[in-house]
Each structure stands twice: as structure tokens, then as C-alpha cells.
C-alpha positions in Angstrom: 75.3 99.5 106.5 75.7 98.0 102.9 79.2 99.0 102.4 79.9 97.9 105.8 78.8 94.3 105.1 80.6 94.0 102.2 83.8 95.2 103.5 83.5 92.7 105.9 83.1 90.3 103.8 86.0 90.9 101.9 87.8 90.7 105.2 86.0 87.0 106.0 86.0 85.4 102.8 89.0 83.5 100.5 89.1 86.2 98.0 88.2 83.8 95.0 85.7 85.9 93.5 85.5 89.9 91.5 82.0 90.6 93.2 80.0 93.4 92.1 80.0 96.0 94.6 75.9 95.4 95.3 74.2 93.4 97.6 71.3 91.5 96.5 68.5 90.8 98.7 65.5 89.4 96.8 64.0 88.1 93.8 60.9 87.0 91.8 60.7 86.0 88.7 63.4 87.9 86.2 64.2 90.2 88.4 66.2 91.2 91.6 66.7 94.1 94.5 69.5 95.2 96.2 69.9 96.4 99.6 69.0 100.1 98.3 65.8 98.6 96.8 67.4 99.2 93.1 65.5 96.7 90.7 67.8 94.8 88.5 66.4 92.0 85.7 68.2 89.2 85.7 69.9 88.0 82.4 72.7 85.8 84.5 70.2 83.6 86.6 72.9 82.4 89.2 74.7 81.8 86.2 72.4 79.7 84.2 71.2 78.5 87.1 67.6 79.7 88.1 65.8 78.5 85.3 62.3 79.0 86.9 63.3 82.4 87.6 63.8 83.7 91.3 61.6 82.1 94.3 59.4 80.2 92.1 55.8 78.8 94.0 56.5 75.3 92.5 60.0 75.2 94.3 58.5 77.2 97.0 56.0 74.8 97.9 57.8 72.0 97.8 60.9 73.0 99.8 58.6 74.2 102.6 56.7 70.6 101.9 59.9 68.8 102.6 61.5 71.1 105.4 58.5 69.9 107.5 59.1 66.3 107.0 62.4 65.5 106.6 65.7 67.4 105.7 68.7 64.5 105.3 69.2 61.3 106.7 72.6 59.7 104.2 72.3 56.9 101.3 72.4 54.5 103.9 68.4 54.3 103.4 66.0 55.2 100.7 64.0 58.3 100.6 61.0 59.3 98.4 61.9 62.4 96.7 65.0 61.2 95.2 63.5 57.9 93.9 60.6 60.2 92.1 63.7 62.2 90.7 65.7 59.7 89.5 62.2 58.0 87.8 61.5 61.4 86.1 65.1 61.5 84.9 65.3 58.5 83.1 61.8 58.7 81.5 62.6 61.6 79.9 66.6 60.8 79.0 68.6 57.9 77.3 69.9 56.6 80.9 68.9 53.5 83.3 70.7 54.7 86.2 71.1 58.1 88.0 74.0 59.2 90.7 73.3 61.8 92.8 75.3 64.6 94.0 76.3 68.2 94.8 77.7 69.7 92.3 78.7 70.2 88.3 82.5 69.2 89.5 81.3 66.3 91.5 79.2 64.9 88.6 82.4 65.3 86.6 84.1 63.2 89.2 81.8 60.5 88.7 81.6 60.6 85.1 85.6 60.4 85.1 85.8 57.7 87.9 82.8 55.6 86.4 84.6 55.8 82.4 88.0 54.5 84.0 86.3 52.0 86.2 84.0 50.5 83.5 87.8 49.5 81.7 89.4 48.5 84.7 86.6 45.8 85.4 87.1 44.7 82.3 90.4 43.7 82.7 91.9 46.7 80.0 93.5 49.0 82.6 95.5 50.2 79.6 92.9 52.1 78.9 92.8 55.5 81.0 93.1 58.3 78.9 89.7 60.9 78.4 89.7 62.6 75.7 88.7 66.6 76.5 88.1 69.8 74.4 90.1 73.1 74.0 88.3 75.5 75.9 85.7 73.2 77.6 85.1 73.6 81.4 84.5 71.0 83.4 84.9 72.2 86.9 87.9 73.1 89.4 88.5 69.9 91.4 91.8 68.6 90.9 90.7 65.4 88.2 88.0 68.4 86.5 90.4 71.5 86.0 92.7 68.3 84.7 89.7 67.8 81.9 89.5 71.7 81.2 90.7 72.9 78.3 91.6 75.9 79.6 95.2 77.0 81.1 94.1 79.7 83.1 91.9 76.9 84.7 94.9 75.1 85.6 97.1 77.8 86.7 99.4 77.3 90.4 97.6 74.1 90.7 100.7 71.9 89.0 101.0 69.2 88.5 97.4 68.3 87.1 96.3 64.8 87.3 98.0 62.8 84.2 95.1 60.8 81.5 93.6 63.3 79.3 94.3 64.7 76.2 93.1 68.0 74.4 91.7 68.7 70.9 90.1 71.6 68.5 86.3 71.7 69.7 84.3 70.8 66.2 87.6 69.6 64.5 87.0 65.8 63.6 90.4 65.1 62.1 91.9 66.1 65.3 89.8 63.7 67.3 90.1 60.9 64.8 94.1 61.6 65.3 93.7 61.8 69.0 92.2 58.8 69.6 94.1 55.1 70.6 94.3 52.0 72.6 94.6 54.2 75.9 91.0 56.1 75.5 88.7 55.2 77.6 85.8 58.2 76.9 85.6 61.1 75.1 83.9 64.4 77.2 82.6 67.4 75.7 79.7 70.1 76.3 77.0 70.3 73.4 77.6 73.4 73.3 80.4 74.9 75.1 79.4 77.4 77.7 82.3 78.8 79.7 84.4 78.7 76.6 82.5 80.9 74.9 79.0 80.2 73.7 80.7 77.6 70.8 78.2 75.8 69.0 79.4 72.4 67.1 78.5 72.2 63.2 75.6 70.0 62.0 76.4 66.3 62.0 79.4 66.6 64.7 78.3 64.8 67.3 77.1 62.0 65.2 80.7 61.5 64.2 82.0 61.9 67.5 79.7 59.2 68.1 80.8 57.2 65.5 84.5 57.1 66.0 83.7 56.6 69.9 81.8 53.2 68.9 85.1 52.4 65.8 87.6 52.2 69.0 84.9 51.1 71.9 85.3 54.0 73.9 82.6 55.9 75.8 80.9 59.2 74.8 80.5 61.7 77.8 77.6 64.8 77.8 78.9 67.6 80.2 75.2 69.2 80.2 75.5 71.0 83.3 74.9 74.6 81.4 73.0 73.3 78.8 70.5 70.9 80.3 67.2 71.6 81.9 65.8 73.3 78.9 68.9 75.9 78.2 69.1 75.3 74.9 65.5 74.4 73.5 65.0 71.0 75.0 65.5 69.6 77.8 68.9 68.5 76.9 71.1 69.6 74.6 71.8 65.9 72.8 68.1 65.7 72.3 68.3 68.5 69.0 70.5 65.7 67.1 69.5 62.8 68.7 73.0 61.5 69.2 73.1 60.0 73.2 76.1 59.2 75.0 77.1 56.9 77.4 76.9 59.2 80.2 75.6 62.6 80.9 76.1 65.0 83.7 73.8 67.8 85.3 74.3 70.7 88.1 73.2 74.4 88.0 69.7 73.9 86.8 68.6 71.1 88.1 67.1 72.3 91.5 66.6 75.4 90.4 69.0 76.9 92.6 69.7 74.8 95.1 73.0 72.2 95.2 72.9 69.1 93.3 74.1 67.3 90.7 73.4 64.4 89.0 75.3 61.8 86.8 73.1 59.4 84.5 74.6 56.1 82.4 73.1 53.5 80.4 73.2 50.2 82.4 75.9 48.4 81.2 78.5 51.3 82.1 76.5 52.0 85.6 77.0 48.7 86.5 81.0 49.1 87.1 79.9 51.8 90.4 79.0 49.0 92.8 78.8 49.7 97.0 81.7 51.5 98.3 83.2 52.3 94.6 81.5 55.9 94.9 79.5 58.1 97.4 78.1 61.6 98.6 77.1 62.2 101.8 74.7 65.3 100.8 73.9 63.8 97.4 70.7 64.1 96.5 69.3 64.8 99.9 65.4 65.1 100.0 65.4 68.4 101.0 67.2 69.1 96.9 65.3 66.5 95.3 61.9 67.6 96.2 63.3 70.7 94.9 64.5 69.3 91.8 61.7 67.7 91.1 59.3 70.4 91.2 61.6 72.1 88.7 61.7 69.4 86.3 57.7 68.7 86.8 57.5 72.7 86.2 59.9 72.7 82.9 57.4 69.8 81.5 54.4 70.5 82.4 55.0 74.5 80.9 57.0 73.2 78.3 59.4 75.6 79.1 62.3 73.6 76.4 60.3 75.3 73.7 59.7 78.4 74.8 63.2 79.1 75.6 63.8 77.8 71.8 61.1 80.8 70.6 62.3 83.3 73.3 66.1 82.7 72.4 65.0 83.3 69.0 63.8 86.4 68.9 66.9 86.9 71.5 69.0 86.5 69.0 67.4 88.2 66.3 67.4 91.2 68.4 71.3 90.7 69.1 72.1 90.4 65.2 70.3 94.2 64.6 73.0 95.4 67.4 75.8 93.3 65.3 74.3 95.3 62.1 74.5 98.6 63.6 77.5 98.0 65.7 81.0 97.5 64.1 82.5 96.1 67.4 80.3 93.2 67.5 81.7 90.6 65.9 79.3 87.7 66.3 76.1 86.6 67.4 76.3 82.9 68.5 74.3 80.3 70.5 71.2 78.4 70.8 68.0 78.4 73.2 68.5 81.2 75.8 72.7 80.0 75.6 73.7 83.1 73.4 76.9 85.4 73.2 77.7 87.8 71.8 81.4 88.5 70.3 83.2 92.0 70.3 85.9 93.6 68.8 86.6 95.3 72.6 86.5 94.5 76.3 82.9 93.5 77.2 83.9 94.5 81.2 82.8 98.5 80.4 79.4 97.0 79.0 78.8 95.0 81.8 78.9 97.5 84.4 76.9 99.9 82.1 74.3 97.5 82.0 74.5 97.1 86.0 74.4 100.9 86.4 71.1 100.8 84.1 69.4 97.9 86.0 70.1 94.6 84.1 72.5 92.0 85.2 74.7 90.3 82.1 77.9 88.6 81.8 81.2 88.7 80.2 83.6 85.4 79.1 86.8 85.5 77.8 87.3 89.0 78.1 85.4 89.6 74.8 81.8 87.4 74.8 78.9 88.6 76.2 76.9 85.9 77.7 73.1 85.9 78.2 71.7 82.9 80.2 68.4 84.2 81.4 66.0 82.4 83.2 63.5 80.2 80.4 60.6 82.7 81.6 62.5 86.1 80.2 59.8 88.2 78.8 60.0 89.7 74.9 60.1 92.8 76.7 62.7 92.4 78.7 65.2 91.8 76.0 64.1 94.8 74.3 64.8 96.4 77.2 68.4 95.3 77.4 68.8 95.6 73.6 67.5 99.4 73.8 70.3 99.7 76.9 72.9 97.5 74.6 72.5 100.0 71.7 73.1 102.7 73.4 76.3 101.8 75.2 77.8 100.1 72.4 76.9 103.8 70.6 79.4 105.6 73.2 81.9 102.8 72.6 82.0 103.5 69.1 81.7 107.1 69.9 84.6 106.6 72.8 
């Protein structure tokens, strides 16, 4: 019956996707079943997604609250659970205002839309052009594959949408270069996820900062990977300090539910005014009950800092491979946002470690990335490291 199902759904579906050939039923915590009853543990988490973990009581509870009461009824009127979100957003960020939608992609859109409106209505329609990263990702709408850094991205979909401009991530002459009278933001992730677990240097965004206030241009925070306690705290800009102008949220944010969120200091929220920008589904109170149980959950447990100690060790534990391995090649990251670099395709190691009952991830052919949920046990990464060691031994070996 499993094979059938998934044969027909590679006869119903767009085939967008490389899907492992397993069909996953349940979950709790760190770890998954399949239809066969085969227990995985879960170092992808919906792709850094399930922070909580799998069918968490807090999100539990609160969805089953809210499905009683009251699913969706549009923007056209207020509702409860998305005022409390926005509230606990802003207490605990740099922002005064908070747009709700339902995805990473469509909080892109916003951010774009809101940096090139905030010029417009300022009579300086000269000034258009965002300023993106080499090998960020931003999303695969038509204006947020045009922000990706990535050609592959942007393959068969010609022409992209014209206003942005591409420079090394980390490489401050190149930005100081790059920017002019036509920039109207500069966009970039904290730490670049898709792109292959790239960490900036210390100081870096404090300079991007500084030549975004020299020219009067806004700073953008993709944080949709590494918000909602990823990398240590609950957002990335928070280990520096440095805040931009506007910051957007997805995958964690509900805990596994859609939504995402765009927030903006006043004066640059202020250019979104009725009818400039809307969701139907955004922020929904069936999501935002959802999402704030998850945030009230990462606070409360201070789950930030435990996934600062967990990735840690995480990472320790990654370096002893790299020592005993000579086809790793780096050991990079921060929080529970690590990869791991090899010398050889990571696509073998993958489906060893899916064979062995642990679910990982492979970027750019070569990066292993681990993006397990904040609550990963000590001894579940020595779990996978003991599986790790042993593969890489028969790749060496191989």
C-alpha cells in the first residue's frame, strides 16, 4: 500500500521535489515513523522548521483551542490571536509594526515592496535598486528568486525582475563599491542558510550598517532560517546587536504551520497604508494562536540558549569527525545552524544516515546541514555522530 501511494503521487503531483522514497506518518518530539513503523530522529525539522519538535502540547492545545472558536474570517476585522502575536513580536524585537503572512517568499515580497515604497513616497523614485548577496536565498516568487543570489534559483524563469544587484557575502569593499544613488535597501541573511551554513566575520554587520546609514538606504534581516531561536537567540541580529530596518520570519514561527511575518520600525511601516499591501490567509487565528504558543514556549524554556549550549557541543562533536576524517573539510555555523563541508558528494551520506534511522540534509552538493529541532537531546547527536563516523570510515575506505 506504501509504494502504491507514493507512485500515485508522483503521478498527481508537479514533480518539483526529489522525495525520499518513505512515507512519514507521525511524530513527537525529535523523532518520526514511517508507514512501516521505522523510527527516524529528526535532524531536518521540516527544514528548520519544527522548532518545538513534532506535535508539541503547547501547539497542540492551542490549535485545538482555536479550531473550536474560530478558524478565519480576512483582515477586514481584528481578531485576538494575531494582536497578542504581533504584541509579543515587537516586545521582544527592534520593530513597531508587524505584517502578517504566509510564507518566507511572501515576507520577502513585503520587505521588497515596503523598501521601494518607503522611496517612492518620498518623492526619490530614483531610488529602486536592493542590494542582495551571492548565494543568499530569498524565496522562488518571481521579485525573491530576482533577490537570490543563486543562478540555479533563477534558471528557465528569464527574464528576472530588473533592481538588484549582487555582491561577495562578508566582502565590505564590494558592498561599499556596490552601493549608489539608486539603492534603496540592502538584504542579507545573518547567517546564510541555503547557501551553505556561511557565517559573517565579527564586526560585519556593524559596517553593513554603517555604510547603509552613509547613503540613507535601508538594512533588511532575511531571518526566516535563523529566527525563532536557530542560532542561540531568538534572532540572529540580537548576537551583535546591529538592527535593521526590516526583518522577515517564516518556517519557525508557527512551528509548522504557514505564516510569515514582516516587522519595520515605524517610520518605514508607515509607507504600507490600506490597499498598498494584503494577504487573505495572513495571519489567520487559527496560525497565530499557533505561533504564539510557540514563541510563549521558546521564552518561557528559554530555548535561544539552549540551542546556543546544544549546538555547541554539536559542533564539537562535528570537529572530532573533521579530525578523524580527511574528506571533511569544515565545520561551520552557529546555534543548531551548522554544516558541515566535504571534500565528496554528501548525497551517499544522506541516504546512509536514512537507512540507519536519522534524517539529515545535504546543500550545494557538498555541505551537510543540521537544523534540528532546539530540543535535540546530547544523545541524539552522539547517535548520529557514532552513525557519521562510520560512514564517512567506508567513504574513506571506498
Amino acid at each position: 500500500m506504501t509504494t502504491q501511494l507514493m507512485q500515485q503521487a508522483d503521478r498527481l503531483m508537479v514533480n518539483t521535489y526529489n522525495r525520499f522514497p518513505i512515507l512519514l506518518e507521525r511524530g513527537a518530539g525529535c523523532r518520526l515513523w514511517d508507514s512501516q513503523g521505522k523510527e527516524y530522529i529528526d535532524f531536518v525539522s521540516g527544514i528548520a522548521v519544527c522548532n518545538l519538535g513534532h506535535a508539541h502540547p503547547a501547539v497542540v492545545e492551542a490549535l485545538g483551542r482555536q479550531a473550536r472558536e474560530l478558524f478565519h474570517v480576512s483582515n477586514l476585522y481584528y481578531t485576538r490571536p494575531q494582536i497578542e502575536l504581533a504584541q509579543l513580536l515587537i516586545s521582544n524585537s527592534f520593530a513597531d509594526r508587524v505584517f502578517f503572512c504566509n510564507s518566507g517568499a511572501e515576507a520577502n515580497e513585503a520587505a521588497i515592496k515596503l523598501a521601494r515604497k518607503y522611496f517612492q513616497d518620498q518623492g526619490q523614485s530614483e531610488r529602486y535598486t536592493i542590494i542582495s548577496m551571492e548565494r543568499s536565498f530569498h524565496g522562488r516568487t518571481m521579485a525573491t528568486l530576482s533577490a537570490t543570489g543563486q543562478d540555479k534559483i533563477k534558471a528557465g524563469f528569464d527574464p528576472v525582475l530588473a533592481g538588484f544587484r549582487f555582491v561577495p557575502f562578508n566582502d565590505l569593499p564590494a558592498l561599499a563599491a556596490a552601493v549608489d544613488h539608486h539603492t534603496c535597501a540592502v538584504i542579507l541573511e545573518p547567517v546564510q542558510g541555503e547557501g551553505g551554513v556561511r557565517c559573517p566575520d565579527a564586526g560585519y554587520l556593524a559596517k553593513v550598517r554603517e555604510l547603509c546609514d552613509a547613503a540613507g538606504a535601508l538594512l533588511i534581516y532575511d531571518e526566516i532560517q535563523t529566527g525563532m531561536g536557530r542560532t542561540g537567540k531568538l534572532f540572529a541580529y540580537q548576537h551583535e546587536g546591529v538592527v535593521p530596518d526590516i526583518m522577515t520570519l517564516a518556517k519557525a514561527l508557527a512551528n509548522g504551520l504557514p505564516i510569515g511575518a514582516m516587522l519595520a520600525r515605524e517610520k518605514v511601516a508607515a509607507a504600507f497604508g490600506p490597499g498598498s499591501h494584503a494577504s487573505t490567509f495572513g495571519g489567520t487565528p487559527l496560525v497565530t494562536a499557533a505561533a504564539r504558543a510557540t514563541l510563549m514556549t521558546l521564552l518561557e524554556e528559554e530555548l535561544p540558549r539552549q540551542a546556543a549550549e546544544t549546538g555547541d557541543y554539536f559542533k564539537a562533536q562535528l570537529l572530532t569527525l573533521k579530525a578523524h576524517h580527511g574528506c571533511v573539510v569544515d565545520v561551520r555555523g552557529r546555534g543548531l545552524l551548522l554544516g558541515m563541508r566535504l571534500s565528496c558528494p554528501g548525497a551517499p551520506l544522506v541516504q546512509g544516515c536514512l537507512e540507519a534511522g536519522f534524517l539529515i540534509n545535504c546543500i550545494q552538493e557538498r555541505i551537510l546541514r543540521f537544523i534540528p529541532p532546539l530540543i535535540i537531546s546530547r544523545e541524539a547527536i552522539d547517535a548520529l555522530i557514532a552513525c557519521l563516523d562510520g560512514l564517512l570510515g567506508m567513504q574513506t575506505q571506498g
